[in-house]
N, C-alpha and C positions, 0 to 999 in steps of 0.2 A: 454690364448692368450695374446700375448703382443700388446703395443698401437699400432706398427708399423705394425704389422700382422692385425690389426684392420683394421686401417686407406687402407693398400691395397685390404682388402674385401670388404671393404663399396667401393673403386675405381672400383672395379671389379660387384658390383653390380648394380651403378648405369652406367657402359658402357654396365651392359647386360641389362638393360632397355630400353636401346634408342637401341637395335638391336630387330630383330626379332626373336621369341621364337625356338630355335632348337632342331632339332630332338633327342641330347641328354637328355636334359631337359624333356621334354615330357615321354621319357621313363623311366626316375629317378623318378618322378612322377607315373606312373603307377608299377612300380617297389616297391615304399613304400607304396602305395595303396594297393599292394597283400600283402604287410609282416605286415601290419596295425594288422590287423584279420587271427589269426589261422584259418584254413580251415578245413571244414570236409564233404565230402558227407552228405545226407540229407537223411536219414532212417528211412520213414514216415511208421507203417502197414496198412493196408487194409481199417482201419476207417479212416483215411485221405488221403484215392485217391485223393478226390477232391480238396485238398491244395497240391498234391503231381502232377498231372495233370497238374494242375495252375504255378507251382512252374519253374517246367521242360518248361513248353510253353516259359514261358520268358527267361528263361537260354538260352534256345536253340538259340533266335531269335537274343540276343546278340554277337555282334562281340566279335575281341578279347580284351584284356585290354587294350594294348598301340593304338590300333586303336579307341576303345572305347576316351578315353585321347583326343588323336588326333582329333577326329569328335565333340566334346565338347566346348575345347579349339577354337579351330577354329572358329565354329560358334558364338560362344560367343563374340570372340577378347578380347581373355585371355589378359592381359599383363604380362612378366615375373612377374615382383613384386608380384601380385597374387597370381602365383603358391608358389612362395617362402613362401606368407605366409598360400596357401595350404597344403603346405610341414610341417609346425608350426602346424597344427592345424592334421596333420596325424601321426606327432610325439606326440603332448600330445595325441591322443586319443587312440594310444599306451600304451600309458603309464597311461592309468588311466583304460582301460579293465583288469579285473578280468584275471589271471593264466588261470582261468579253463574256459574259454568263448574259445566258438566255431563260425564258421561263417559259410554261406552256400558260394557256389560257387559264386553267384550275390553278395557278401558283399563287396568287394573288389571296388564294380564299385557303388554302393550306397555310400560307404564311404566318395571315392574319391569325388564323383556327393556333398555331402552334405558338406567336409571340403568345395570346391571351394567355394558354394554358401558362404558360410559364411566368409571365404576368402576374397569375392568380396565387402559382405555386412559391412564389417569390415576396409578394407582398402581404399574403394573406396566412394565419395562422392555419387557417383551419378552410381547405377548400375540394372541389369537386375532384373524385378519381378520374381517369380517363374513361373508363366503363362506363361513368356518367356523362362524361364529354361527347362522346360517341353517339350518346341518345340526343341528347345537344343539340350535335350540329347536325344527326339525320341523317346527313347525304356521304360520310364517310367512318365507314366501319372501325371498329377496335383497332386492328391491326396499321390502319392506316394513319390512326391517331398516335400512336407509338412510334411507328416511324416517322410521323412528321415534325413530333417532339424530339427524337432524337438525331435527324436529319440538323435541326436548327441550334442543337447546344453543340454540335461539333463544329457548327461554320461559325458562334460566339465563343468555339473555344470555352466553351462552360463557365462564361463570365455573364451572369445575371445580375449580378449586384446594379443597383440602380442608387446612384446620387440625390440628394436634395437637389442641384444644381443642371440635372437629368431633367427634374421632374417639372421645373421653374420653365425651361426651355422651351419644350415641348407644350407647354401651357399657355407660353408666349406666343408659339407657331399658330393652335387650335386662336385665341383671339384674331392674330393679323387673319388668318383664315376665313374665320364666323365674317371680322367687319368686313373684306372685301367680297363675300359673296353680300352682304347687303348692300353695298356699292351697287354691285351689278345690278342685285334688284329696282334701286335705285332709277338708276341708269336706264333699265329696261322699258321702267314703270316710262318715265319722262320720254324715253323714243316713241313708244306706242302713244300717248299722248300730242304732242308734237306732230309724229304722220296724221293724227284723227283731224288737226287743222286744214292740212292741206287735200284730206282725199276727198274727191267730186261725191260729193253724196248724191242721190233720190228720193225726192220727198215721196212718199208713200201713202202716206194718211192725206183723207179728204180736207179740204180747208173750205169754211163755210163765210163766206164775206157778204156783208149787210151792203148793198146799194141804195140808192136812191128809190127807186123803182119797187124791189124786192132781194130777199135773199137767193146768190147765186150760187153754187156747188163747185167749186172747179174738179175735173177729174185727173188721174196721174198724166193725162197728158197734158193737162195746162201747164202742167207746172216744169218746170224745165231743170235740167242738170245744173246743180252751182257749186261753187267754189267757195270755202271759205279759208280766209287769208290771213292769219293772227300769230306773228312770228314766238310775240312772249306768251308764253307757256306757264308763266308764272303767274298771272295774274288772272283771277276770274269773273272777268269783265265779260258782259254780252258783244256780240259781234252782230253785227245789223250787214244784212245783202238784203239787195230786191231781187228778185223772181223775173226771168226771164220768159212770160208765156207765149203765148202764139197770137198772131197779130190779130185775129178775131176776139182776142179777151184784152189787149194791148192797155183800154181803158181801166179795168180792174187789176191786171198785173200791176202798172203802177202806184194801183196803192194798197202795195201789199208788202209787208216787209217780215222777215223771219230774221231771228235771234237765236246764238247760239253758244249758249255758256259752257262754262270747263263741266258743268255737273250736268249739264243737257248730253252735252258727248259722251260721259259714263254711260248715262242711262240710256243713249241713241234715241235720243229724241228730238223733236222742234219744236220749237215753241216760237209761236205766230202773235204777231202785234199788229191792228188793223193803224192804218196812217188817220183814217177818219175818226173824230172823234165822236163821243158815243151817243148815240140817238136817242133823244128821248123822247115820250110820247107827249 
């Protein structure tokens, strides 16, 4: 990265410190938390029920990971900065587990629980004992919090030290991250859109058409199953079909036409245009 690419990330990290921690952030974290440790089911036999009982009691009683995140964080009064260097310490521990290392389903949320602490213990002058951490996270006791602190400074080898160029990296990952989950939204918004042109709708609602004669009613049977057919998605322009009824209304079907804009399909509705113009007394 260049100086100038530098200089706007370190701008960009120190305006996300004075805001409050957002929900995408939180998930990007819980997100590299699961990709941390390969996962595998836990395939205890018969002679270890009793660690396999134990195992499942706590799995079960855990939320899920970005809520997990979420109720941690929270409690705690994470600051961004932090996470960021949460984030540092869930990359190198990535990259310093063994190919062939498996995890169990709860690794993901121990991981997470032990980069932070350390995280906090590292960047922060003045931060939470484990006693406090414990109440924290809830769902895993004293005992388990020291162990899982000290499970993870033996596999970094007790290198905490975190870079400027650590911190730049990881900052860079959470952006390319945030933009392409908004991609997809994106993306999603425009597919869901898109099908709503092509799906056979049923009109529903009564349509009330002036004749010659008198005012006639048609009911859900006159009106028949259509299609509407409006490839660009971009533009929101009305779309005009005629109504196919039944040959005893064949006369009035014809002059009847229904519109159907990009903001009518939000709102699932029709909107009816009579072909005759309008009568007056």
């Amino acid at each position: 990265m260049t100086s100038d690419t530098d200089a706007v990330l370190l701008k960009g990290i120190e305006d996300m410190n004075r805001q409050p921690i957002t929900k995408g952030l939180l998930f990007y974290v819980a997100n590299q938390a699961l990709s941390a440790i390969p996962q595998c089911q836990v395939a205890l036999d018969d002679d270890n029920a009793a660690e396999k009982s134990k195992f499942y009691k706590i799995y079960d009683e855990l939320p899920s990971l970005p809520d997990f995140v979420d109720l941690v964080v929270k409690r705690a009064k994470t600051t961004p900065g932090t996470l960021l260097g949460t984030l540092v310490l869930l990359d190198n521990t990535s990259k310093m587990l063994p190919s062939t290392a498996r995890g169990r389903p709860c690794s993901p949320y121990r991981v997470f629980l032990a980069s932070l602490i350390l995280a906090s213990k590292t960047l922060n002058d003045v931060c939470p004992k484990n006693l406090s951490w414990a109440r924290y996270a809830r769902y895993f006791c004293l005992t388990d919090i020291n162990l899982m602190e000290k499970q993870l400074l033996i596999l970094l080898q007790y290198r905490t030290l975190m870079k400027l160029n650590d911190i730049i990296r990881v900052y860079n990952g959470f952006l390319l991250f945030d933009m392409n989950q908004m991609l997809q939204q994106v993306e999603y918004s425009v597919n869901i859109t898109t099908s709503s042109y092509y799906k056979t709708c049923q009109q529903q609602a009564f349509i009330t058409q002036a004749t010659d004669q008198r005012d006639t009613m048609l009911s859900d049977n006159h009106i028949a199953s259509y299609v509407v057919v409006y490839p660009d998605t971009t533009k929101n322009e009305s779309i005009e079909t005629i109504s196919e009824a039944t040959s005893s209304s064949s006369s009035i079907s014809s002059n009847l036409r229904f519109t159907y804009s990009a903001e009518a399909l939000v709102n699932n509705t029709l909107e009816y245009e009579s072909a005759f113009p309008a009568r007056t007394e």
